[in-house]
C-alpha positions, 0 to 999 in steps of 0.5 A: 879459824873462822867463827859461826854462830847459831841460834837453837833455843837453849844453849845447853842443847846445842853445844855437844851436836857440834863438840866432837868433830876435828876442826872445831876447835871451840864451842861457846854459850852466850848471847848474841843480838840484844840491846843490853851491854854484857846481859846476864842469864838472868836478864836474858831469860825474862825475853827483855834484851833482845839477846837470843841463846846462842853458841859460837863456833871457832872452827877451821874451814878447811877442816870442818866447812860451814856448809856442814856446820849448817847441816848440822844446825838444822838438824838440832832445831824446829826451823818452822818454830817462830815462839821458842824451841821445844819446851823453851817459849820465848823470843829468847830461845828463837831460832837464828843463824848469825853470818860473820862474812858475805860468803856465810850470809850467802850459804846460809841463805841458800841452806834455807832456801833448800830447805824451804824448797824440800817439802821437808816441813809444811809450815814456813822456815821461820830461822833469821838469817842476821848479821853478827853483832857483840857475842856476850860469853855466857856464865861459866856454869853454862859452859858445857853442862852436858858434860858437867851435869850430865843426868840433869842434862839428859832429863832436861833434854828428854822433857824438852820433846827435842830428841823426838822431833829430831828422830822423827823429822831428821832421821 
């Protein structure tokens, strides 16, 4: 198993793109990048630790590359968004790829770059690409919301202007 590890603004938003496929074999809310050992959600959303929202990702690689894990990153996200993602504004819900190895900092690089290169977008891609640092595990009630609030979820999720962006840029 090998681990990824994405930034996309909310957390609860970018678990289930990446749920359902074989060879990942976990998907985990939590904090990644700040300077406050085992922060809160509650710290984490005032924007003062440093901690972006993140998932991680165990999967197998000889199953489920992470060349597509990163197609499916880019996906979810506005890459060109340096303030937040969608309706969540802050340096907290920042886009970023966290890379574990040379090789993932390598693929991720050139994932931007071709997309930068696409003409896709008319503004810079703005994604970090950054080392991995200490994953903090977010609290439990963050674990899979879409599955245990599902109306909630889809609400949040259809004010957020997310669903409309993806159609409209991805589709």
């Amino acid at each position: 198993m090998e681990k990824a590890t994405f930034a996309g603004g909310c957390f609860w938003c970018m678990v289930k793109p990446f749920d359902s496929y074989d060879g990942i074999h976990k998907v985990t809310s939590g904090y990644m990048g700040g300077h406050v050992d085992n922060p809160t959600y509650e710290q984490v959303k005032t924007g003062t630790t440093g901690h972006l929202e993140v998932v991680e990702i165990e999967f197998d690689p000889t199953l489920f590359p992470y060349e597509q894990l990163l197609e499916i990153y880019w996906q979810q996200i506005d890459p060109t968004d340096d303030e937040g993602q969608f309706q969540d504004r802050g340096d907290q819900y920042r886009t970023a790829i966290f890379y574990y190895t040379e090789e993932q900092e390598e693929t991720a690089l050139a994932a931007k770059n071709e997309l930068a290169s696409s003409g896709k977008f008319s503004q810079p891609i703005v994604t970090r690409i950054l080392p991995a640092s200490t994953f903090y595990t977010a609290e439990e009630y963050h674990q899979d919301f879409y599955k245990k609030e599902p109306e909630y979820y889809k609400k949040d999720r259809e004010a957020s202007g997310r669903d409309e962006f993806i159609e409209s840029n991805w589709k």
